[in-house]
C-alpha positions as a Python dict, from the first residue, in 0.01 Angstrom:
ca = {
    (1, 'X'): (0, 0, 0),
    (2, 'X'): (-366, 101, 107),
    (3, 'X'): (-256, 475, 22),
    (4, 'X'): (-196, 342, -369),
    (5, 'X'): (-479, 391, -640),
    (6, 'X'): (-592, 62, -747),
    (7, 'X'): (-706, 198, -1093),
    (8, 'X'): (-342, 359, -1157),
    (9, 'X'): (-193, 35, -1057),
    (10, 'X'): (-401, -166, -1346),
    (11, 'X'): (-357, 118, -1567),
    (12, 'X'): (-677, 150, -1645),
    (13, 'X'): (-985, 415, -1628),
    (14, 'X'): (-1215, 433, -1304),
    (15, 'X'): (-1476, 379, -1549),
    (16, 'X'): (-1285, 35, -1663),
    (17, 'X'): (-1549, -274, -1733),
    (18, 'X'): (-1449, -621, -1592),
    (19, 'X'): (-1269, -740, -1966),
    (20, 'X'): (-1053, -395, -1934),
    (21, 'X'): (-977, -511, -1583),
    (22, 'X'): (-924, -882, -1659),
    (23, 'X'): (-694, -786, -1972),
    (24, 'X'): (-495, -505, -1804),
    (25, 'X'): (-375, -772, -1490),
    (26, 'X'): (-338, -1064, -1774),
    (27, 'X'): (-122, -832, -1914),
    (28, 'X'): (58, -713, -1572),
    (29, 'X'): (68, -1044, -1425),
    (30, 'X'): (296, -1183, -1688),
    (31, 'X'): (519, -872, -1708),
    (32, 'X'): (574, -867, -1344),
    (33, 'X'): (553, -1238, -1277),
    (34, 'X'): (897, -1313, -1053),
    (35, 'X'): (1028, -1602, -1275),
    (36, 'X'): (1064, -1341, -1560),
    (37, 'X'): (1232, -1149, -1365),
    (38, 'X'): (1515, -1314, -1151),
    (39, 'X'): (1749, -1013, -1207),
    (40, 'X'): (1568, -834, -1008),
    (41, 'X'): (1332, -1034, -879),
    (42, 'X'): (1260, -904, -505),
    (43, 'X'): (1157, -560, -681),
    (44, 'X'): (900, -775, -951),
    (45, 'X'): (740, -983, -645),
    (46, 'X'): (670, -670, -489),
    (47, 'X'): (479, -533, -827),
    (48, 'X'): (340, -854, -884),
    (49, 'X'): (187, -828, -473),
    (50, 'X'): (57, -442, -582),
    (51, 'X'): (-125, -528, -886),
    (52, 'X'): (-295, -883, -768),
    (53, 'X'): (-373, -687, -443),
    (54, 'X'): (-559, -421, -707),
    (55, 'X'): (-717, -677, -918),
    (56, 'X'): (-848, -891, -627),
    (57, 'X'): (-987, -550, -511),
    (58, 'X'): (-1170, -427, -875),
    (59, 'X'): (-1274, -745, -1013),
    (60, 'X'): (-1519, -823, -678),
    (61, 'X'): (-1836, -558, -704),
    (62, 'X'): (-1923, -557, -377),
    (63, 'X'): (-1551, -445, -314),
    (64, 'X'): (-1457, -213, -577),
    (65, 'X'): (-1789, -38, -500),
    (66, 'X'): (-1688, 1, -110),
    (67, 'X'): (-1283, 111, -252),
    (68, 'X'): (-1472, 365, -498),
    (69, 'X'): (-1668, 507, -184),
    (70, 'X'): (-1417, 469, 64),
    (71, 'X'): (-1060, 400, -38),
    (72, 'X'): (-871, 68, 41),
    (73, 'X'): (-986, 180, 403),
    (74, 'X'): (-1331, 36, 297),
    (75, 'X'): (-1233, -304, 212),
    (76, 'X'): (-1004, -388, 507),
    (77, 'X'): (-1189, -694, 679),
    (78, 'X'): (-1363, -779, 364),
    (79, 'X'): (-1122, -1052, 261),
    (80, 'X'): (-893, -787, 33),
    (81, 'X'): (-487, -844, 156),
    (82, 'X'): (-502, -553, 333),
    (83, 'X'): (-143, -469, 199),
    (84, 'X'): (51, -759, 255),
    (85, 'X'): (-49, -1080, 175),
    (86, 'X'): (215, -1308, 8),
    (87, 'X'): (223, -1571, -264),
    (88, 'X'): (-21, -1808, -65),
    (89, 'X'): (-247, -1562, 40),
    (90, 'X'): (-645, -1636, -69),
    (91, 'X'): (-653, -1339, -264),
    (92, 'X'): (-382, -1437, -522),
    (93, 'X'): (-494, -1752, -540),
    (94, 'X'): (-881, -1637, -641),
    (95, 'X'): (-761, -1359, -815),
    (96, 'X'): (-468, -1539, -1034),
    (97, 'X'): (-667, -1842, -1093),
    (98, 'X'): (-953, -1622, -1276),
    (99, 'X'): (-664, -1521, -1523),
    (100, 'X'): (-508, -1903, -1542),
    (101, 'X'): (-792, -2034, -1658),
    (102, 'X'): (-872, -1769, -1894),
    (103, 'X'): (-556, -1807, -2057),
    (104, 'X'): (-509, -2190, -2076),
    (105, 'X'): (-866, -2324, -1974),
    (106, 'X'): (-901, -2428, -2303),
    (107, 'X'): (-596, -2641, -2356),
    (108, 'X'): (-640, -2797, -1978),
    (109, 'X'): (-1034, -2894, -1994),
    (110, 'X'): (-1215, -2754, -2240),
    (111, 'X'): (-1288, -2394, -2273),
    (112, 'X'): (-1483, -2241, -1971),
    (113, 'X'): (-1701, -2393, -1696),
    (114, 'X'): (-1920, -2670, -1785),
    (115, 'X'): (-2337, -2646, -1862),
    (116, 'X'): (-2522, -2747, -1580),
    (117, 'X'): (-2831, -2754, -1789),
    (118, 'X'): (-2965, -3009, -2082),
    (119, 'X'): (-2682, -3103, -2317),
    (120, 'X'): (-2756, -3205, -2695),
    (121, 'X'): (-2660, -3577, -2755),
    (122, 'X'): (-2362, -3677, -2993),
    (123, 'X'): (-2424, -3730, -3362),
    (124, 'X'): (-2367, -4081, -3491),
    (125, 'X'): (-2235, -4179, -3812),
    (126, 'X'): (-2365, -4558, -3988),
    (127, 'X'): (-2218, -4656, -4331),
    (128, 'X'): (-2467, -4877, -4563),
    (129, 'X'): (-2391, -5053, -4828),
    (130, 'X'): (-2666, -5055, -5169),
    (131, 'X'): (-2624, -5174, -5491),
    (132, 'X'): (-2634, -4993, -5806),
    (133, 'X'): (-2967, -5060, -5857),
    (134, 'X'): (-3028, -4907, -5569),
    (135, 'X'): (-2894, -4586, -5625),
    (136, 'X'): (-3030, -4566, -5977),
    (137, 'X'): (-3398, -4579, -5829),
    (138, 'X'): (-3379, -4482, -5539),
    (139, 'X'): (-3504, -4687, -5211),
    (140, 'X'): (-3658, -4701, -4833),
    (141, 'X'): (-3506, -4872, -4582),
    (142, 'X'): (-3508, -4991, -4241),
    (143, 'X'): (-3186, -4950, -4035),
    (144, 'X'): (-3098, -5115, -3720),
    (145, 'X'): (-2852, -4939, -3524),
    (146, 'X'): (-2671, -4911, -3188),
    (147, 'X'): (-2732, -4631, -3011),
    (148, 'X'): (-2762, -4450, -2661),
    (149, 'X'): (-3116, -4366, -2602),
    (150, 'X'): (-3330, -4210, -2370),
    (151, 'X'): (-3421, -4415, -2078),
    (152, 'X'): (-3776, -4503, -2070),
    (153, 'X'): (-3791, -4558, -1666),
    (154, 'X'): (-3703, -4216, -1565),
    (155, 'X'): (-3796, -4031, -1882),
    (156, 'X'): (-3428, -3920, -1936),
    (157, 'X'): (-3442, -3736, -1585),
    (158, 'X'): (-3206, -3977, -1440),
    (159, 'X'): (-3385, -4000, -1129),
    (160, 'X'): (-3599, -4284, -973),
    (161, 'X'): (-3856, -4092, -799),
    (162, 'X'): (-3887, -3782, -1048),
    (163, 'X'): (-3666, -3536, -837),
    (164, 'X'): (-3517, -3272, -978),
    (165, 'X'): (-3105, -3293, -990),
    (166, 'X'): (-2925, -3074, -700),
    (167, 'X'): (-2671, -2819, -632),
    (168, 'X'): (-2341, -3073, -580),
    (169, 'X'): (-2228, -2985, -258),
    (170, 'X'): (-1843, -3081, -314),
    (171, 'X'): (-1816, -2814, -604),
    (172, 'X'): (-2152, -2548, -564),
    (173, 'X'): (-2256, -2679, -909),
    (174, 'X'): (-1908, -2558, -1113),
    (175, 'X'): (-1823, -2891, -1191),
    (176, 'X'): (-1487, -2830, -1092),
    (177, 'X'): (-1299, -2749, -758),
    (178, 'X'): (-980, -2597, -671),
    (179, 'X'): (-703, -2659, -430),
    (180, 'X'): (-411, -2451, -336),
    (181, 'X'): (-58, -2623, -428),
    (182, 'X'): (212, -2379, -367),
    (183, 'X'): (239, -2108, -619),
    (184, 'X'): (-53, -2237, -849),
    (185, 'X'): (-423, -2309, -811),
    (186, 'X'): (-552, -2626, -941),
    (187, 'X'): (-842, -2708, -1072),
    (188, 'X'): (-983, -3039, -1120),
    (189, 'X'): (-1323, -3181, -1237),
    (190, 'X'): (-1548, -3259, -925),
    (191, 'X'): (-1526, -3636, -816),
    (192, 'X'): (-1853, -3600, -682),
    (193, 'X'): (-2081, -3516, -996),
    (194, 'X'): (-1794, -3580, -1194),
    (195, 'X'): (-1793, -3270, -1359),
    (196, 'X'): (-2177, -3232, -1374),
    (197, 'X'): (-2216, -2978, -1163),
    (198, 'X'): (-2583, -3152, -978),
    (199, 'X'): (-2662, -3464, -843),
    (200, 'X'): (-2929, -3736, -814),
    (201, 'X'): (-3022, -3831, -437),
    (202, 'X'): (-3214, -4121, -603),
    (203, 'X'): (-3067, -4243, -931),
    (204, 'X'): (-3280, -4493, -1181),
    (205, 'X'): (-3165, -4835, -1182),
    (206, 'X'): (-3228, -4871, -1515),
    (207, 'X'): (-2957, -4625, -1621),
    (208, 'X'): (-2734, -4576, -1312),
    (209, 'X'): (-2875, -4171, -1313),
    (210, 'X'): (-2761, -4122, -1666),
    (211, 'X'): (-3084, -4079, -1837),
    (212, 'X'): (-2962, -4255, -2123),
    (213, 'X'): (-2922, -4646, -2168),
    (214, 'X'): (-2751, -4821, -2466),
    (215, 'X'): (-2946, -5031, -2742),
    (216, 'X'): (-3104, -5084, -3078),
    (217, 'X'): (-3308, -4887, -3275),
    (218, 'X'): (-3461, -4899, -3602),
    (219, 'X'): (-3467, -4596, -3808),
    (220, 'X'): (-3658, -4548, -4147),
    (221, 'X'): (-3436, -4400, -4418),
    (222, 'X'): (-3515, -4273, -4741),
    (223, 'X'): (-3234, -4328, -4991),
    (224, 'X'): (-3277, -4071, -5357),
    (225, 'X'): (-3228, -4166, -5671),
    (226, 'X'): (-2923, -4128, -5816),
    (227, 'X'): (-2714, -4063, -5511),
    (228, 'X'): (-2385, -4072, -5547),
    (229, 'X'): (-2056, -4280, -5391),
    (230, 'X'): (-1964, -4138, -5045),
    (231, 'X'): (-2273, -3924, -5006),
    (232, 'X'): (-2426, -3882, -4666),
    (233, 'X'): (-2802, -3849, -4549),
    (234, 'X'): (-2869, -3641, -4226),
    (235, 'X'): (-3152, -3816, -4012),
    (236, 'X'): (-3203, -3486, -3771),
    (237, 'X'): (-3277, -3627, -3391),
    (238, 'X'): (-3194, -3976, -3460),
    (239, 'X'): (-2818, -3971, -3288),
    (240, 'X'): (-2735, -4066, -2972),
    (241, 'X'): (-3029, -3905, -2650),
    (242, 'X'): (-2943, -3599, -2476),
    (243, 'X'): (-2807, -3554, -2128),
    (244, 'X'): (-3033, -3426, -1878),
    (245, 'X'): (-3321, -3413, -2097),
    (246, 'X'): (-3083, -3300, -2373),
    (247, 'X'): (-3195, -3277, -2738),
    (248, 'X'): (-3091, -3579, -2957),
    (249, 'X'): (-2786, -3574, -3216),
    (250, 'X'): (-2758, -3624, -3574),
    (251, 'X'): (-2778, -3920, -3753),
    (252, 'X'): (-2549, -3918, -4043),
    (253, 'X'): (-2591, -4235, -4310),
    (254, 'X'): (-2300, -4244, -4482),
    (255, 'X'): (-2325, -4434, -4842),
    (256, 'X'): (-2133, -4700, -5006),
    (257, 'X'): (-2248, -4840, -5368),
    (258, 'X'): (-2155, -5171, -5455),
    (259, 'X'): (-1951, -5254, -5703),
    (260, 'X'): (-2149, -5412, -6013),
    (261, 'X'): (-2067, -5693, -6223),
    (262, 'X'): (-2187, -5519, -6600),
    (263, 'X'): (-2147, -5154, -6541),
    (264, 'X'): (-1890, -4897, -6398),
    (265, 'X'): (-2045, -4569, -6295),
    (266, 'X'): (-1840, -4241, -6383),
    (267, 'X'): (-2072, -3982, -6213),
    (268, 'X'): (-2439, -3960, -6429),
    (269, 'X'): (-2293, -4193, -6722),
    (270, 'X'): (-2276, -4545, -6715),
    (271, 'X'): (-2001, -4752, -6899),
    (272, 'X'): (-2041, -5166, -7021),
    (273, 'X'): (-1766, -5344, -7163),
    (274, 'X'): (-1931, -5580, -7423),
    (275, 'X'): (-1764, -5853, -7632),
    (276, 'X'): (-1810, -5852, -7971),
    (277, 'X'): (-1775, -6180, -8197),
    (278, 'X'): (-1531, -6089, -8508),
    (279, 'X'): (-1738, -6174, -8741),
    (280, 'X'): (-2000, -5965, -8610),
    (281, 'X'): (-1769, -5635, -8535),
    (282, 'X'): (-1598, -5699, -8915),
    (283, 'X'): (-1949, -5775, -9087),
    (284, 'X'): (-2163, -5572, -8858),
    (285, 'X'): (-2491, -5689, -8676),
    (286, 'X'): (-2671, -5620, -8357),
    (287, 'X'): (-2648, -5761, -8004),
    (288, 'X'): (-2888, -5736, -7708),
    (289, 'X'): (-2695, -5563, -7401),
    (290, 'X'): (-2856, -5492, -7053),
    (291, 'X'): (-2966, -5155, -6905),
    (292, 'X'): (-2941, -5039, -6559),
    (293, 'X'): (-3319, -5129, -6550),
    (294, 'X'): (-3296, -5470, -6592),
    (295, 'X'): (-3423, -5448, -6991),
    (296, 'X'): (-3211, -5559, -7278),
    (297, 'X'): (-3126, -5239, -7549),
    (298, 'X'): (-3104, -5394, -7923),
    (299, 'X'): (-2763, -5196, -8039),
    (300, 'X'): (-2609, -5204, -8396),
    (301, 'X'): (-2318, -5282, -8430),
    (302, 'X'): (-2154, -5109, -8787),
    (303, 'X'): (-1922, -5307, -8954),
    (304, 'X'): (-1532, -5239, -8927),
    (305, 'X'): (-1555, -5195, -8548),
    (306, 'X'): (-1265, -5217, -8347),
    (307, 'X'): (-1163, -5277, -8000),
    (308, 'X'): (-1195, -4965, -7788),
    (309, 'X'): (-1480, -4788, -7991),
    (310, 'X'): (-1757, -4669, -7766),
    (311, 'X'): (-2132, -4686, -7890),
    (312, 'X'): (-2362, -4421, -7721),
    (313, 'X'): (-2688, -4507, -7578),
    (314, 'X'): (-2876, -4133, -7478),
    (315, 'X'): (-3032, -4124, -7160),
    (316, 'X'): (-2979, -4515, -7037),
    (317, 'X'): (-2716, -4394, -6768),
    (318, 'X'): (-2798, -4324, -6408),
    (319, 'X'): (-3091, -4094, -6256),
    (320, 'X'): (-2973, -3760, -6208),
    (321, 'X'): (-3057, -3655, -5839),
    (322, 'X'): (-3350, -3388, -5795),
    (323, 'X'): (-3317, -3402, -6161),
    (324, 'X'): (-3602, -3585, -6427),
    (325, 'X'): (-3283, -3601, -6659),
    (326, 'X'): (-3007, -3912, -6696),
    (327, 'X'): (-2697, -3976, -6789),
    (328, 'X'): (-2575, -4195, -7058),
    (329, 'X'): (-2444, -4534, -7146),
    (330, 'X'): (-2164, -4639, -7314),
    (331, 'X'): (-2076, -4968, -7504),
    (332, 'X'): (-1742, -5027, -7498),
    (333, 'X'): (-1654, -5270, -7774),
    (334, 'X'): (-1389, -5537, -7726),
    (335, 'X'): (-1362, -5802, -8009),
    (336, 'X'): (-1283, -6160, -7936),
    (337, 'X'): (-1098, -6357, -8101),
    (338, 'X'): (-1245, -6720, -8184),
    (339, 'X'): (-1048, -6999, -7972),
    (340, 'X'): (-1079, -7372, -8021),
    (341, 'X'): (-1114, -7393, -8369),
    (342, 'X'): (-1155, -7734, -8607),
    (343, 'X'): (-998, -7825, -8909),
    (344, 'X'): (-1297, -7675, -9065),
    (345, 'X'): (-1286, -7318, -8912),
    (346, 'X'): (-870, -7302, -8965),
    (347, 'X'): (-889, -7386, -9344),
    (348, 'X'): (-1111, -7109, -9380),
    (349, 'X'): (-945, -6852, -9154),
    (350, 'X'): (-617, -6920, -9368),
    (351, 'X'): (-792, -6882, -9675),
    (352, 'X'): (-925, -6508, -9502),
    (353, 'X'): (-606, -6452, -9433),
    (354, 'X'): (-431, -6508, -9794),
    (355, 'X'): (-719, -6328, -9957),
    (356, 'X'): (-624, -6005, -9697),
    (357, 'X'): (-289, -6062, -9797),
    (358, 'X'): (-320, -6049, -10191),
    (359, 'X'): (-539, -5740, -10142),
    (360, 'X'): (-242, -5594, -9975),
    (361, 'X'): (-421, -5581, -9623),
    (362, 'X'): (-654, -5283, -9741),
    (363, 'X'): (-891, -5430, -9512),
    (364, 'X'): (-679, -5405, -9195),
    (365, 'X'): (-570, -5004, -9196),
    (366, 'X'): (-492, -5034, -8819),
    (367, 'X'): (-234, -5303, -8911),
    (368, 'X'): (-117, -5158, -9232),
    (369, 'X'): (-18, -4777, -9067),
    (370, 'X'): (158, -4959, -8771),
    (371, 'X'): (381, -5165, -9000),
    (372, 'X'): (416, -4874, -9243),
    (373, 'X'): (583, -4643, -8955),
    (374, 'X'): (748, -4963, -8767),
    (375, 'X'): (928, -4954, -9111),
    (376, 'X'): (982, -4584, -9168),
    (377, 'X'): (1097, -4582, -8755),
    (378, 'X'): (1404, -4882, -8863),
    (379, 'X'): (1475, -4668, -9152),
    (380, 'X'): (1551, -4384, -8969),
    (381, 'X'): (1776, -4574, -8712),
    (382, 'X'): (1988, -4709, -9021),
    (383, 'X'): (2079, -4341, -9133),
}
């Protein structure tokens, strides 16, 4: 096998970079793998040996550079299967690893080796509730939240006497180690740093070498008028402290208005379900109804109004956000009926009532167009 070109093997160009390499023995490795080939499956191991005895070869510099000058000849001794290692050799193991991790590293752990270095904190999310008021004018608040947050001991550093974390020796800072079980090599994350990569000779107390502690903190928020249901405020750096000196998270406030006892908001406009007296909806009149403000709004009231009519109030809705304009407000009229009434107030409702009826209920065109068609409707059933 140390007569065989390395390069031919792969398929690839002497020139080849180390993704050409990778992706030409990703690509080889599955073709030739024995289980895909149990018809013939003596004749595929022996490929499969060729090509991971190529790749373990190229993908090393200080090896490919000594094949390039020298042939195979100049890797013998330098760890290379010198032509006839088998499934456990150390070369298949390195070398077939590097391509099982590439393929399914992300489903198995993540994506690639873990950062050593400072890691940014995890954003938080905190729901508040306001009131309508609230989000008509706008207000600041103070929120007290739990959090993870820098420890003040060690200054985040995780260490008790201000040393610098170190190389883990289980793993050489990876984070992970391997270990050779049969055909496949596993990799797990490090016990020792647990997946770190370094390690603190002489953790705080405080925070157990963390560099973070839980706790509360209060954060100032400014809340904009006229924000809306379900809208979220970003409060950059206030989520949870960085690892390792890390930069903080995201704090994201996430809005809920409560529901009012006059008014039902419908995005800028506001809408108020008023009672009306009868007499005052049939003879017309005004009524005092309340504003988002707090005020009272004198509206007129014409006469003839019905149930269901909406009276317009221009720019008494909510506060339009980044926005000097408003929405609107809408009166929606319901008349009420009179309950309770004396001998007094009967006698004169049935006199109102024969009076309507000798005028031929001229004065009630909602009820005289429903009974008109109710009739023309029977009529048509009869035929």
């Amino acid at each position: 096998m140390s007569e065989k070109d390395y390069y031919k093997l792969l398929g690839v160009e002497k020139t080849a970079s180390d993704d050409e390499l990778k992706k030409a023995y990703r690509k080889l490795a599955m073709q030739y793998h024995p289980d895909r080939n149990k018809d013939d499956a003596a004749a595929a191991e022996e490929k499969f040996k060729e090509i991971n005895e190529a790749y373990d070869v190229l993908k090393d510099p200080q090896k490919r550079a000594a094949y390039d000058r020298f042939g195979a000849a100049g890797v013998n001794g330098m760890g290379g299967m010198g032509g006839g290692a088998g499934f456990g050799g150390a070369g298949f193991g390195s070398a077939f690893s590097d391509i099982f991790e590439d393929m399914f590293g992300e489903m198995m752990g993540g994506g690639g080796r873990r950062s050593n270095g400072p890691l940014r904190g995890s954003d938080m999310q905190f729901s508040l509730d306001i009131t309508l008021e609230d989000a008509f004018k706008g207000k600041d608040a103070k929120l007290k939240i739990p959090t993870v947050a820098t420890c003040n001991d060690c200054k985040g550093t995780g260490s008790s006497d201000g040393g610098k974390p170190e190389k883990c020796p289980d793993c050489g800072g990876a984070g992970r180690v391997r270990a050779q079980q049969g055909f496949f090599t596993i990799e797990r994350t490090c016990t020792t740093c647990n997946g770190n990569g370094s390690i603190i000779k002489s953790p705080c107390k405080s925070c157990n070498g963390s560099g973070r502690v839980r706790g509360d903190k209060t954060v100032q928020i400014s809340i904009p008028a006229g924000i809306l249901e379900g809208q979220r405020i970003r409060l950059s750096g206030e989520g949870e402290a960085g690892i390792r000196g890390g930069p903080s998270g995201d704090l994201f406030v996430l809005i809920n208005v409560k529901p009012h006892k006059f008014f039902k908001r419908e995005g800028s406009h506001l809408y108020c379900r008023v009672p009306v007296p009868m007499t005052t909806a049939a003879l017309g009149g005004t009524l005092d109804v309340p504003t988002i403000e707090g005020e009272k709004s004198n509206v007129k009231i014409p006469s003839g109004t019905q149930t269901g009519q909406q009276l317009r109030l221009k720019g008494k809705g909510m506060n339009i956000m980044r926005s000097e304009n408003r929405g609107d407000m809408f009166i929606e009229i319901f008349v009420e009926t009179p309950v309770n009434l004396d001998k007094k107030q009967t006698d004169l409702m049935k006199q109102l009532d024969e009076s309507l009826e000798k005028a031929g209920r001229k004065n009630t065109p909602q009820s005289e167009g429903f009974f008109t068609k109710m009739k023309e409707f029977w009529t048509d059933l009869k035929e």
